[in-house]
PDB file with SEQRES, HELIX, SHEET and CRYST1 records, atoms N, CA, C and O in Angstrom:
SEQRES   1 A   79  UNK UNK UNK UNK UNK UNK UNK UNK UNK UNK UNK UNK UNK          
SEQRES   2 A   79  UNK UNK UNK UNK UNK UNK UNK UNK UNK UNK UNK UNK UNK          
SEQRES   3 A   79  UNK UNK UNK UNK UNK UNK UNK UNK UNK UNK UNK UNK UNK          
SEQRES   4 A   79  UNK UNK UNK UNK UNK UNK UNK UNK UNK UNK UNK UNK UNK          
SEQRES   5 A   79  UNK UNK UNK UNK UNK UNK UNK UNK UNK UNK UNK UNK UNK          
SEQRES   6 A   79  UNK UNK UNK UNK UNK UNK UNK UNK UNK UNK UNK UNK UNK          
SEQRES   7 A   79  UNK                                                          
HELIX    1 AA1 UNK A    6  UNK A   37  1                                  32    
HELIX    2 AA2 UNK A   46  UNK A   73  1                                  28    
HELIX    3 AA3 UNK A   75  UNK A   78  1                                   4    
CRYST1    1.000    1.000    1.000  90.00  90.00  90.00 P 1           1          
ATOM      1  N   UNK A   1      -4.088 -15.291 -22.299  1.00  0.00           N  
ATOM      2  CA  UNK A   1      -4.006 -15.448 -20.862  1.00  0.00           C  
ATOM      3  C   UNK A   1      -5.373 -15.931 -20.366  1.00  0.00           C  
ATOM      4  O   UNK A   1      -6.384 -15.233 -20.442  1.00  0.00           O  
ATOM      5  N   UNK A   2      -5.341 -17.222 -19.831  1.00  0.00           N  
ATOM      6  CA  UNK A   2      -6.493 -17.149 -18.772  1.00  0.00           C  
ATOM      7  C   UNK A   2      -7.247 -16.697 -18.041  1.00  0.00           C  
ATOM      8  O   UNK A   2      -7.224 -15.468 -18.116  1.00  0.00           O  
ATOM      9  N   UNK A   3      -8.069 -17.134 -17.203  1.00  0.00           N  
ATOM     10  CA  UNK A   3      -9.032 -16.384 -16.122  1.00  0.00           C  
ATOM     11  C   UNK A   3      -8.056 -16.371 -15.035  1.00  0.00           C  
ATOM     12  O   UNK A   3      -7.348 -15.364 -15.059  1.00  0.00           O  
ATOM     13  N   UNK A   4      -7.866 -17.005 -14.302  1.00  0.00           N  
ATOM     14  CA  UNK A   4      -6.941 -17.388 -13.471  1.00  0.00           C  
ATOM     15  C   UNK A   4      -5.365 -17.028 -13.648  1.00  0.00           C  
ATOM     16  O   UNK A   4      -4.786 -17.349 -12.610  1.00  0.00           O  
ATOM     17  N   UNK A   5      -4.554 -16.524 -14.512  1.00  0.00           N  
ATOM     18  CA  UNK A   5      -3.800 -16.156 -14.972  1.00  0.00           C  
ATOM     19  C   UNK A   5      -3.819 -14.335 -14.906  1.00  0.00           C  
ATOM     20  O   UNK A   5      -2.929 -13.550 -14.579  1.00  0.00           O  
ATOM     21  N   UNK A   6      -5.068 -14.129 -15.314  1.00  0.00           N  
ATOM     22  CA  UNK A   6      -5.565 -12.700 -15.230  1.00  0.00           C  
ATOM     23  C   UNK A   6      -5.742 -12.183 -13.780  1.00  0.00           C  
ATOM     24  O   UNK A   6      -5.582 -11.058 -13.308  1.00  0.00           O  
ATOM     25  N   UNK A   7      -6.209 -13.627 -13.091  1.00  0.00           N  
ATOM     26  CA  UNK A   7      -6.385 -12.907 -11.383  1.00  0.00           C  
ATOM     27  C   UNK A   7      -5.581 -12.936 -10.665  1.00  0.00           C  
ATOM     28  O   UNK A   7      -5.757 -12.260  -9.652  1.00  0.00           O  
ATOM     29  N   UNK A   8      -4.455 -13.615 -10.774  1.00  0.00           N  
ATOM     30  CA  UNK A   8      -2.966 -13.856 -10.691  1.00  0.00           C  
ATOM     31  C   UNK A   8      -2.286 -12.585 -10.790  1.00  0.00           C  
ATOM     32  O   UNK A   8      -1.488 -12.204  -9.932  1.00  0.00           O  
ATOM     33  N   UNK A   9      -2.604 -11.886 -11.878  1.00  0.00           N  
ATOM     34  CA  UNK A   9      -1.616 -10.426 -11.985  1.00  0.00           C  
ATOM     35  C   UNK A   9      -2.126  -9.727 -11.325  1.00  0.00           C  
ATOM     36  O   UNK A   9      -1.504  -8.844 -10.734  1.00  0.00           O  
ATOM     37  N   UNK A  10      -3.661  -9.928 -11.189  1.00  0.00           N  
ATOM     38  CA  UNK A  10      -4.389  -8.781 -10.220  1.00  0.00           C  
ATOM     39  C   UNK A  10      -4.179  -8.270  -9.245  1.00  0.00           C  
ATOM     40  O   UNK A  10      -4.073  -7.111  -8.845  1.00  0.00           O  
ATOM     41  N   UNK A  11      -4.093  -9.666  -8.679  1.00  0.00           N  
ATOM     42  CA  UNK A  11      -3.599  -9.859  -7.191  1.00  0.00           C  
ATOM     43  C   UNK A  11      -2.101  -9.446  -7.169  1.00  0.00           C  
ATOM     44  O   UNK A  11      -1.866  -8.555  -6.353  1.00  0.00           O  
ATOM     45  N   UNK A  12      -1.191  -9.829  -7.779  1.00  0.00           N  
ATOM     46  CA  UNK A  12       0.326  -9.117  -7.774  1.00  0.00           C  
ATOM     47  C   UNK A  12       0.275  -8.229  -7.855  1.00  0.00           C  
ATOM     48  O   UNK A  12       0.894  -7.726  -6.917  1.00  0.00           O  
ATOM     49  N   UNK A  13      -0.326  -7.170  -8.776  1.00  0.00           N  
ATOM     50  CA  UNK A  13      -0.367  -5.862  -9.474  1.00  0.00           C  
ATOM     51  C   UNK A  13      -0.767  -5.360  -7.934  1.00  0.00           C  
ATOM     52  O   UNK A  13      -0.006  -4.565  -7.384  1.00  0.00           O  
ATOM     53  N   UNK A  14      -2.034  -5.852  -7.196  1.00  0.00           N  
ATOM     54  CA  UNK A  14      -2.389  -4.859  -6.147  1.00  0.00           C  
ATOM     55  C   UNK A  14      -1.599  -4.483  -4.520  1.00  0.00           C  
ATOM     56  O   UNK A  14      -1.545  -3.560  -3.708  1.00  0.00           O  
ATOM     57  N   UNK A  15      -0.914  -6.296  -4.779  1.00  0.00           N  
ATOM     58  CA  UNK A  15       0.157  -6.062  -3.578  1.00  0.00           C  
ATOM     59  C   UNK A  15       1.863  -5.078  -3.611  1.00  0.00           C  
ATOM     60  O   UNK A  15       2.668  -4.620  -2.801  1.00  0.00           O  
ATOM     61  N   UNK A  16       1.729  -5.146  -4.676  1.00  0.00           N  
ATOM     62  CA  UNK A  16       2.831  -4.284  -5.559  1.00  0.00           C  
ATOM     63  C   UNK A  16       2.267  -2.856  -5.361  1.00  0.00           C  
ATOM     64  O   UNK A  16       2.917  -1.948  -4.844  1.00  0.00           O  
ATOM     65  N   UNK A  17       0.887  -2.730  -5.861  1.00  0.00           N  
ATOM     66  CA  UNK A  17       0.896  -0.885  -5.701  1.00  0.00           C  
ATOM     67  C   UNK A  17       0.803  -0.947  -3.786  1.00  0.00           C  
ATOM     68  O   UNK A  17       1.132   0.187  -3.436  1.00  0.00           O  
ATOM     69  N   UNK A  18       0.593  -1.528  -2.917  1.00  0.00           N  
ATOM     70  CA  UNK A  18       0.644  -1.525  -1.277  1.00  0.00           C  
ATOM     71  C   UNK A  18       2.105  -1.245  -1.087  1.00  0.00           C  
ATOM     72  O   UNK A  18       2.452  -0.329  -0.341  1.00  0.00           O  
ATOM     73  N   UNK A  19       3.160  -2.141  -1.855  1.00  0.00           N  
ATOM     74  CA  UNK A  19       4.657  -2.028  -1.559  1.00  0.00           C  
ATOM     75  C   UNK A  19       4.827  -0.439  -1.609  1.00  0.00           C  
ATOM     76  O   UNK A  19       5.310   0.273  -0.729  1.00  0.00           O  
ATOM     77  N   UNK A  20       4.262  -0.018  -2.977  1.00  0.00           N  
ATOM     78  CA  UNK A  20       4.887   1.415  -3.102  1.00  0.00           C  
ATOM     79  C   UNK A  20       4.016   2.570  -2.132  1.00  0.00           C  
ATOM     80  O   UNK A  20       4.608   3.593  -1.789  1.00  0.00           O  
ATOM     81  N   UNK A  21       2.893   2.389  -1.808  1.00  0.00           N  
ATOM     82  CA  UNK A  21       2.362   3.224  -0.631  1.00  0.00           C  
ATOM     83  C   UNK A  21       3.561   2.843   0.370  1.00  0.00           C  
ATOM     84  O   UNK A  21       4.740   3.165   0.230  1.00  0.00           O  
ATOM     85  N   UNK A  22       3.099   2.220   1.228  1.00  0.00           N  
ATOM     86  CA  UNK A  22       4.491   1.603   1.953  1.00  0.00           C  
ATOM     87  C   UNK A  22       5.797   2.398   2.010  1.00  0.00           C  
ATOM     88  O   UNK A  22       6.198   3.028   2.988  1.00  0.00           O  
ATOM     89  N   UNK A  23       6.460   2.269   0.714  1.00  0.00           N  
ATOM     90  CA  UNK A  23       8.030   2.765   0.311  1.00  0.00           C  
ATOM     91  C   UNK A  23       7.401   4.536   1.205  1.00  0.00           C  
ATOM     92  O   UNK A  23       7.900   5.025   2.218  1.00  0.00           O  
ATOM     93  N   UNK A  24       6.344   5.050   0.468  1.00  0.00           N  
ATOM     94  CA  UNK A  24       6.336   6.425   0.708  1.00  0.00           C  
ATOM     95  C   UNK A  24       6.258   6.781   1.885  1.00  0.00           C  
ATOM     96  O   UNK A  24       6.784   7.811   2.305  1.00  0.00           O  
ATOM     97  N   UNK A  25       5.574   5.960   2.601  1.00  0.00           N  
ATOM     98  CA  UNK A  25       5.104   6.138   4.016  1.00  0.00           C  
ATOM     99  C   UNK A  25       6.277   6.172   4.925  1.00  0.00           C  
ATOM    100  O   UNK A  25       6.393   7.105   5.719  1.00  0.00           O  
ATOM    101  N   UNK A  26       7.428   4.923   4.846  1.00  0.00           N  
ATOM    102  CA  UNK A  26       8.416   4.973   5.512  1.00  0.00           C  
ATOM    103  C   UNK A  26       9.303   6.114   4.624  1.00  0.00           C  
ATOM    104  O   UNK A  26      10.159   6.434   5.449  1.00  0.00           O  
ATOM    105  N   UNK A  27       9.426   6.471   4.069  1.00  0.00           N  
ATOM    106  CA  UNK A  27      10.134   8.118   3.601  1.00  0.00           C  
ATOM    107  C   UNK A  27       9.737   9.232   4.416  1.00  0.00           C  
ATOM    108  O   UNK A  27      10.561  10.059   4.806  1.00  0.00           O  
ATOM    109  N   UNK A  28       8.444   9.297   4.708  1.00  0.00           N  
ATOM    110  CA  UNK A  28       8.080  10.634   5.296  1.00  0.00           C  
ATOM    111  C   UNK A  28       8.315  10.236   6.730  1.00  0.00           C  
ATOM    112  O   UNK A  28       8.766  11.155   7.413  1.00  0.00           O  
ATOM    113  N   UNK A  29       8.038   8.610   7.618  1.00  0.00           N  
ATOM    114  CA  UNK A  29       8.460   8.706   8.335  1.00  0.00           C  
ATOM    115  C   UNK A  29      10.072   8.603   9.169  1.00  0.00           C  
ATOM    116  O   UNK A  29      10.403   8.754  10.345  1.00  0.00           O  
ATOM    117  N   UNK A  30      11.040   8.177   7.563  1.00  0.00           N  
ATOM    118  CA  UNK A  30      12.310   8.668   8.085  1.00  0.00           C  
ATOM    119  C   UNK A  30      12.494  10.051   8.742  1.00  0.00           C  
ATOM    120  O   UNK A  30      12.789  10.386   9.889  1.00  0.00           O  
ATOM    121  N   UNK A  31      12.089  11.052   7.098  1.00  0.00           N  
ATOM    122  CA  UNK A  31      12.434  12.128   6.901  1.00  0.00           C  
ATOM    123  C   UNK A  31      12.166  12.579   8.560  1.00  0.00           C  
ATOM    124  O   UNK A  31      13.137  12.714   9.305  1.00  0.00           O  
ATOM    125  N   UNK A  32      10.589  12.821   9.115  1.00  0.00           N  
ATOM    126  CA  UNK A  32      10.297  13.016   9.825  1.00  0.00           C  
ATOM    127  C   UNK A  32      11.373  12.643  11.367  1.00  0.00           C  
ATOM    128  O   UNK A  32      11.238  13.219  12.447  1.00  0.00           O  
ATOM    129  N   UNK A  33      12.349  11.603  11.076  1.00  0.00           N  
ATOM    130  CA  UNK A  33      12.654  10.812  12.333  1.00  0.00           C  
ATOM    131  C   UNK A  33      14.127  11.430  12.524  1.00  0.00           C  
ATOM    132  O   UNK A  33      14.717  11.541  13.599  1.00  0.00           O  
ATOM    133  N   UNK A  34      14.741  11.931  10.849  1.00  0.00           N  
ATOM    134  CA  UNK A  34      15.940  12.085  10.823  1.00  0.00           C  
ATOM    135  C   UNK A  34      16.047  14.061  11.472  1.00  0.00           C  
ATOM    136  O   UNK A  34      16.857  14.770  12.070  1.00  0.00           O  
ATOM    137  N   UNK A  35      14.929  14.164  10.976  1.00  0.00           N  
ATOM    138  CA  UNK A  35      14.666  15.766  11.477  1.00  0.00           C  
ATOM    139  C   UNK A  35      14.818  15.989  13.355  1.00  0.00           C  
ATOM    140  O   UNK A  35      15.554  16.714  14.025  1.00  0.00           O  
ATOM    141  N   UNK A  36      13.399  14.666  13.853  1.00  0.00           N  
ATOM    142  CA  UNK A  36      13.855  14.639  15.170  1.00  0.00           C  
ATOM    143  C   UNK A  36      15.353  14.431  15.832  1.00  0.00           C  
ATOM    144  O   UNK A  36      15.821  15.243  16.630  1.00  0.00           O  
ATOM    145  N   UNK A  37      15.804  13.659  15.553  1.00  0.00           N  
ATOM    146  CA  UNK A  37      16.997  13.170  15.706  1.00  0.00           C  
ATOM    147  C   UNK A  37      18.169  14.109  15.711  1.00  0.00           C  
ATOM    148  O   UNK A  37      19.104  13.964  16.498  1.00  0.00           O  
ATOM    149  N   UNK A  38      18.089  15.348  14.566  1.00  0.00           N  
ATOM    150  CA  UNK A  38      19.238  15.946  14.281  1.00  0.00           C  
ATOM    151  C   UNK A  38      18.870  17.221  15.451  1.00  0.00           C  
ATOM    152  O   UNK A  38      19.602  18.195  15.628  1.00  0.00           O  
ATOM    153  N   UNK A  39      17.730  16.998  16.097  1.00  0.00           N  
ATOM    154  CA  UNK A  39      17.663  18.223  16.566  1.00  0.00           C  
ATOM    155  C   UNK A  39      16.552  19.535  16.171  1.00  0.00           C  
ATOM    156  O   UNK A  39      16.601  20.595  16.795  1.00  0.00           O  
ATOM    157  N   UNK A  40      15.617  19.309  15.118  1.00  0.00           N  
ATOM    158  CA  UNK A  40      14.869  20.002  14.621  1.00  0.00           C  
ATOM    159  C   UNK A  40      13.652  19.737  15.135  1.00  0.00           C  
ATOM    160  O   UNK A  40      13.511  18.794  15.913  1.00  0.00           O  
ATOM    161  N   UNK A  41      12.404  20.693  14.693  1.00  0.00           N  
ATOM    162  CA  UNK A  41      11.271  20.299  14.667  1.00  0.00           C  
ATOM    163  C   UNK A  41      10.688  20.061  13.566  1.00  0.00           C  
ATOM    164  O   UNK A  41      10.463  20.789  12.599  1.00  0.00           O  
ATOM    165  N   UNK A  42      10.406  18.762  13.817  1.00  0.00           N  
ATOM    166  CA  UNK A  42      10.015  17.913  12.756  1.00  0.00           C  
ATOM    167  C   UNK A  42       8.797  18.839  11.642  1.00  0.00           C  
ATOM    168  O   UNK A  42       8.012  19.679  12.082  1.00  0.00           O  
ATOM    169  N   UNK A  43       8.862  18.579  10.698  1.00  0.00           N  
ATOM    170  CA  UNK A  43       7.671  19.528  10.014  1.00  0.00           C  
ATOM    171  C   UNK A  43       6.427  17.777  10.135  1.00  0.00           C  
ATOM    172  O   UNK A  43       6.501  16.587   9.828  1.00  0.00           O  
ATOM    173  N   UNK A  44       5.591  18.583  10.675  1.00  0.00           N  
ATOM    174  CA  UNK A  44       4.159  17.996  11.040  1.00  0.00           C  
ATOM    175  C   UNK A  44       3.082  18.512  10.708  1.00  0.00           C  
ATOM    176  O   UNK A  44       2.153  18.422  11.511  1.00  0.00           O  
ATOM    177  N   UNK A  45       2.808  19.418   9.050  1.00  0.00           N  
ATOM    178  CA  UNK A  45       1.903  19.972   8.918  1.00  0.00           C  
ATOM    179  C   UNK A  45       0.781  19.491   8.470  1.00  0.00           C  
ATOM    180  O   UNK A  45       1.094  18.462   7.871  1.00  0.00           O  
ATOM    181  N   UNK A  46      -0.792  19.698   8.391  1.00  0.00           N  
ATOM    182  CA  UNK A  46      -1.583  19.105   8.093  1.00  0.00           C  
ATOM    183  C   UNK A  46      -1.108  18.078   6.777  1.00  0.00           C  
ATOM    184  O   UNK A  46      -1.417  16.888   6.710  1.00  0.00           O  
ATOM    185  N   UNK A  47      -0.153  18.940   5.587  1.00  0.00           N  
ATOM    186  CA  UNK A  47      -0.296  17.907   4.283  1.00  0.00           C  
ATOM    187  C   UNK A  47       0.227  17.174   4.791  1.00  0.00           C  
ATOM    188  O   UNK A  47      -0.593  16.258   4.855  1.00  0.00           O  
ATOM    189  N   UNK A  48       1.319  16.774   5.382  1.00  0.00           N  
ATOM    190  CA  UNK A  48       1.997  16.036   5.827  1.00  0.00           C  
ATOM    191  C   UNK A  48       1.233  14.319   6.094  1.00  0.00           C  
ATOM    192  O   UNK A  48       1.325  13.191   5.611  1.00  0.00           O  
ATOM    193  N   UNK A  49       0.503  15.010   7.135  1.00  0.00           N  
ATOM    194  CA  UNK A  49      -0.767  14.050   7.563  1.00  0.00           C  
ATOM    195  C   UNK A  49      -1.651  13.240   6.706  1.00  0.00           C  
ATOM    196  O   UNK A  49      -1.943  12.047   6.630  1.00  0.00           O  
ATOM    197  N   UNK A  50      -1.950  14.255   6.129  1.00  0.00           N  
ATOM    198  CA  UNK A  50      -2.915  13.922   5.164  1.00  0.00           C  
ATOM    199  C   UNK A  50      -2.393  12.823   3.881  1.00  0.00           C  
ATOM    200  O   UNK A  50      -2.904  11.902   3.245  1.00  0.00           O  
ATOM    201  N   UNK A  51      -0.882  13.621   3.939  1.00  0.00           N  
ATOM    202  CA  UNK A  51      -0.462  12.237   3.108  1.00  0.00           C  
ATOM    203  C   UNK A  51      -0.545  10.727   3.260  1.00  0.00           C  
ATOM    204  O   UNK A  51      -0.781   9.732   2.574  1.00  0.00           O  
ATOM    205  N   UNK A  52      -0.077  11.229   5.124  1.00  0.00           N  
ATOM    206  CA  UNK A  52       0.507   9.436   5.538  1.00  0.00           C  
ATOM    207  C   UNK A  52      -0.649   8.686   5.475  1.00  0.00           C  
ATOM    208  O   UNK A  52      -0.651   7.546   5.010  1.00  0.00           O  
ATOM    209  N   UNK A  53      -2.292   9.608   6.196  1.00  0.00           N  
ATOM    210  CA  UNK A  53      -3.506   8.845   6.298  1.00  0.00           C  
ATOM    211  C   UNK A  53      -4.111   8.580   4.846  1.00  0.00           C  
ATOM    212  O   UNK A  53      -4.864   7.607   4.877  1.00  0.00           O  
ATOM    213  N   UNK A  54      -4.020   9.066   3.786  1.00  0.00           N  
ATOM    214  CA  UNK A  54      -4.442   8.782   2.194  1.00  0.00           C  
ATOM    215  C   UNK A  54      -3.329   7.664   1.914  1.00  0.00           C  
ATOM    216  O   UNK A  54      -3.686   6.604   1.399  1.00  0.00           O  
ATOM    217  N   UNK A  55      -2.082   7.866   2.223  1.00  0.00           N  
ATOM    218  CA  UNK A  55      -1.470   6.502   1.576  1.00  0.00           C  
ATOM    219  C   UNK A  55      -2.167   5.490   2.422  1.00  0.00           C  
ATOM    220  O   UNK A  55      -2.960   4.702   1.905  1.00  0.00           O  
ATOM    221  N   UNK A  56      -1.892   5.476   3.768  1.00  0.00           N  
ATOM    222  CA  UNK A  56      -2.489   4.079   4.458  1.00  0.00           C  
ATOM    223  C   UNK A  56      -4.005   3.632   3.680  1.00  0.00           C  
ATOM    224  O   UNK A  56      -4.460   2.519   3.415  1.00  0.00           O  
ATOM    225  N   UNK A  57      -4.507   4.907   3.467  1.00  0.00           N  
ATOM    226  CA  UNK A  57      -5.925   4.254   3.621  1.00  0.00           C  
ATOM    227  C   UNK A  57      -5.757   3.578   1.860  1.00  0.00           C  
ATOM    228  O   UNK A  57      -6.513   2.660   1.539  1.00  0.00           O  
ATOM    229  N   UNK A  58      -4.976   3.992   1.077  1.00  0.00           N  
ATOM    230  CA  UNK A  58      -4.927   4.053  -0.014  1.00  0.00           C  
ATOM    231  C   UNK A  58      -4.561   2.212  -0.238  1.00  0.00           C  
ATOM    232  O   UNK A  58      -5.108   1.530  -1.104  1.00  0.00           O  
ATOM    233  N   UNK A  59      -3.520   1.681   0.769  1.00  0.00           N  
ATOM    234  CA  UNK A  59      -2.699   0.370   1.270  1.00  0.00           C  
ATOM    235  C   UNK A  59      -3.882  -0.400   1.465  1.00  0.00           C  
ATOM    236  O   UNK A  59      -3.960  -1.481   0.883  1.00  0.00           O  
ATOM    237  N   UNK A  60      -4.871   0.010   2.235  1.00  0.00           N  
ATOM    238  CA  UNK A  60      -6.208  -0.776   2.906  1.00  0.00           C  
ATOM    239  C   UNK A  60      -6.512  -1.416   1.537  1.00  0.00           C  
ATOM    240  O   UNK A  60      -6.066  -2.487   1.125  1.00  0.00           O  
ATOM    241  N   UNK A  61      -7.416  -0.507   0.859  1.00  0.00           N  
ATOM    242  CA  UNK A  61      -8.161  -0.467  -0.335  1.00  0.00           C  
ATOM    243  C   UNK A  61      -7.364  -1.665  -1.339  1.00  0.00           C  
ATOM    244  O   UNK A  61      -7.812  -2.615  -1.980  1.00  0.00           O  
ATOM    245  N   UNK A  62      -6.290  -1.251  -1.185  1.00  0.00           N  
ATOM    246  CA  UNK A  62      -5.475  -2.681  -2.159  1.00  0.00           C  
ATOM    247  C   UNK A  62      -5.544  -3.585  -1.554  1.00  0.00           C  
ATOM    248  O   UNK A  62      -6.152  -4.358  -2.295  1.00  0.00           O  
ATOM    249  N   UNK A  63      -5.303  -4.182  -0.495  1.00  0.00           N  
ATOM    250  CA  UNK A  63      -5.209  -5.146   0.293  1.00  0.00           C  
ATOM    251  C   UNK A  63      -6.931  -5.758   0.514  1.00  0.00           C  
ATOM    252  O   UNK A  63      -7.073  -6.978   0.592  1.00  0.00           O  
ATOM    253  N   UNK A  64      -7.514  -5.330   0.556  1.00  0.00           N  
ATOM    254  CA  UNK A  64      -8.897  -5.561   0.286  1.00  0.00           C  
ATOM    255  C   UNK A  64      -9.222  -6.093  -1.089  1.00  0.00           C  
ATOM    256  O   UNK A  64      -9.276  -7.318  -1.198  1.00  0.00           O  
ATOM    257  N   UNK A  65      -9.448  -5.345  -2.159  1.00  0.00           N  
ATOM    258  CA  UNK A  65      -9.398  -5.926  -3.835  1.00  0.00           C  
ATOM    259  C   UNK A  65      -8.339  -6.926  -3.889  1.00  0.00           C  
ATOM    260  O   UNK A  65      -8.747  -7.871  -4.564  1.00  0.00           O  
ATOM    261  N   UNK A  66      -6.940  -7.157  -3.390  1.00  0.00           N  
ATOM    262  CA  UNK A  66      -6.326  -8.364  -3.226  1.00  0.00           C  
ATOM    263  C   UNK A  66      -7.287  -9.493  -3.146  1.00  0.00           C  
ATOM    264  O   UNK A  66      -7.790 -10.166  -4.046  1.00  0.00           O  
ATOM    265  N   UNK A  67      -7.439  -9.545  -1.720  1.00  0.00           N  
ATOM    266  CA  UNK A  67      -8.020 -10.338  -0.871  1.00  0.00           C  
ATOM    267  C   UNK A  67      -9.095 -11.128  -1.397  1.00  0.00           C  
ATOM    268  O   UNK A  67      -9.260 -12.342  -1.279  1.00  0.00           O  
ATOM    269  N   UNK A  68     -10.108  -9.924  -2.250  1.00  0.00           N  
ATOM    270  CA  UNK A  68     -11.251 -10.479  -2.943  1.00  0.00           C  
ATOM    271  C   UNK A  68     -10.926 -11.052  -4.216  1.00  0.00           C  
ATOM    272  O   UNK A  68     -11.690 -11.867  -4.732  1.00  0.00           O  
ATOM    273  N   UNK A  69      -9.659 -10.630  -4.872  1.00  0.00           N  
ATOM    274  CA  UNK A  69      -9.376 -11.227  -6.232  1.00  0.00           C  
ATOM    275  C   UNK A  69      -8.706 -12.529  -5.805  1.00  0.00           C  
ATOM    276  O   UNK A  69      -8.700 -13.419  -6.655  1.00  0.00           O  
ATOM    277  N   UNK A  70      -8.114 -12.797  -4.570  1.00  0.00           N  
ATOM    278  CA  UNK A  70      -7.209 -13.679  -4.551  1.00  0.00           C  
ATOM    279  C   UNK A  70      -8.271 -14.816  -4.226  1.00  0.00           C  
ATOM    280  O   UNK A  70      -8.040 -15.912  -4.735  1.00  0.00           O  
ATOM    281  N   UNK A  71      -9.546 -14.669  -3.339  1.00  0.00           N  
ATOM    282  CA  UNK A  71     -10.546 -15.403  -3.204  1.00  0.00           C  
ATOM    283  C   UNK A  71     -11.418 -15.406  -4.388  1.00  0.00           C  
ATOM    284  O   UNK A  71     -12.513 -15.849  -4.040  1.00  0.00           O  
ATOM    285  N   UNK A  72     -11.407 -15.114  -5.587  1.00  0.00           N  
ATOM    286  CA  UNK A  72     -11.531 -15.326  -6.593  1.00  0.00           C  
ATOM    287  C   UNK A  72     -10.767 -16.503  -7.264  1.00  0.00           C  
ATOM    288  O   UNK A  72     -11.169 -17.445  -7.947  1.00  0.00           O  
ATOM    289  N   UNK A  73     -10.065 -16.293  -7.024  1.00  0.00           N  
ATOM    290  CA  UNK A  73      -9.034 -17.003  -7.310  1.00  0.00           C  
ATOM    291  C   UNK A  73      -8.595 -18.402  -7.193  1.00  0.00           C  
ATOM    292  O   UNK A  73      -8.027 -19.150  -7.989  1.00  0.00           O  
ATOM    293  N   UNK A  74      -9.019 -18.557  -5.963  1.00  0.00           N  
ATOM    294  CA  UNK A  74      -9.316 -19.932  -4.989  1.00  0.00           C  
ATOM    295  C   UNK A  74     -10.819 -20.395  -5.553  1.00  0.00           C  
ATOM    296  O   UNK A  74     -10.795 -21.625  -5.587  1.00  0.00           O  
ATOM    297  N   UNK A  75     -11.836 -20.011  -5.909  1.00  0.00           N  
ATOM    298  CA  UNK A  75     -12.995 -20.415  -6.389  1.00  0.00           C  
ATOM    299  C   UNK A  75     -12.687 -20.596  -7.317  1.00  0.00           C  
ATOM    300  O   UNK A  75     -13.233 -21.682  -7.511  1.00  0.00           O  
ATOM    301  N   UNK A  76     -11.967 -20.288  -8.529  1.00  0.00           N  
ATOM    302  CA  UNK A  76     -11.669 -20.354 -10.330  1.00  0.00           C  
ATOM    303  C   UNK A  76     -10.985 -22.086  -9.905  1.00  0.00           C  
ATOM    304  O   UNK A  76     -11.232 -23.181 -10.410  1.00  0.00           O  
ATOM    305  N   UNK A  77     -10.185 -21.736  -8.919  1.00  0.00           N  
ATOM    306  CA  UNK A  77      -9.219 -23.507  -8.987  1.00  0.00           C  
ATOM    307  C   UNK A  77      -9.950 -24.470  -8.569  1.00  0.00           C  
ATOM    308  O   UNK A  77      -9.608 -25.563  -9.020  1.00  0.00           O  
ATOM    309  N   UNK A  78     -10.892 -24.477  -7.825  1.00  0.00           N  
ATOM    310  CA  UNK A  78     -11.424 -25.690  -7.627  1.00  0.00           C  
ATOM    311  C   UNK A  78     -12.262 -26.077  -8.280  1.00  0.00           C  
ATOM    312  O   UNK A  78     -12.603 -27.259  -8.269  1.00  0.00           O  
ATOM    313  N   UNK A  79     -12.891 -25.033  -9.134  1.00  0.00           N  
ATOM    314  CA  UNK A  79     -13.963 -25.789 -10.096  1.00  0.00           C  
ATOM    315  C   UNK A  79     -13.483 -26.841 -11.168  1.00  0.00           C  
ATOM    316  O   UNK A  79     -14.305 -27.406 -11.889  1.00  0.00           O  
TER     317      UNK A  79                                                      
END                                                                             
């Protein structure tokens, strides 16, 4: 495999682990929505939180190393 081939998966590999933060995030905020909805109080406890703000921030962090591999990436092709 190439250089460029290698930064290619990188970049997939990192937008792929964002999808699955993502997947989790909208789970807790179903769960959370289906609870309101039915009539409950929603469970809103600190872990709770702590999850949604560690996945997001977790989403950032990929999307960032993306960004820089994918501009890697763009410099490997034009040379």
């Amino acid at each position: 495999m190439d250089v460029k081939e290698d930064l290619l998966d990188k970049v997939v590999s990192e937008l792929f682990s964002v999808l699955d933060y993502a997947e989790e995030v909208v789970e807790i905020i179903e769960r959370i929505q289906r609870q309101y909805n039915a009539g409950e109080d929603p469970e809103l406890d600190s872990e709770i939180f702590f999850t949604l703000l560690s996945d997001i921030k977790a989403m950032e962090e990929c999307v960032i190393k993306a960004e820089k591999l994918f501009n890697e990436l763009r410099r490997s092709t034009r040379k």
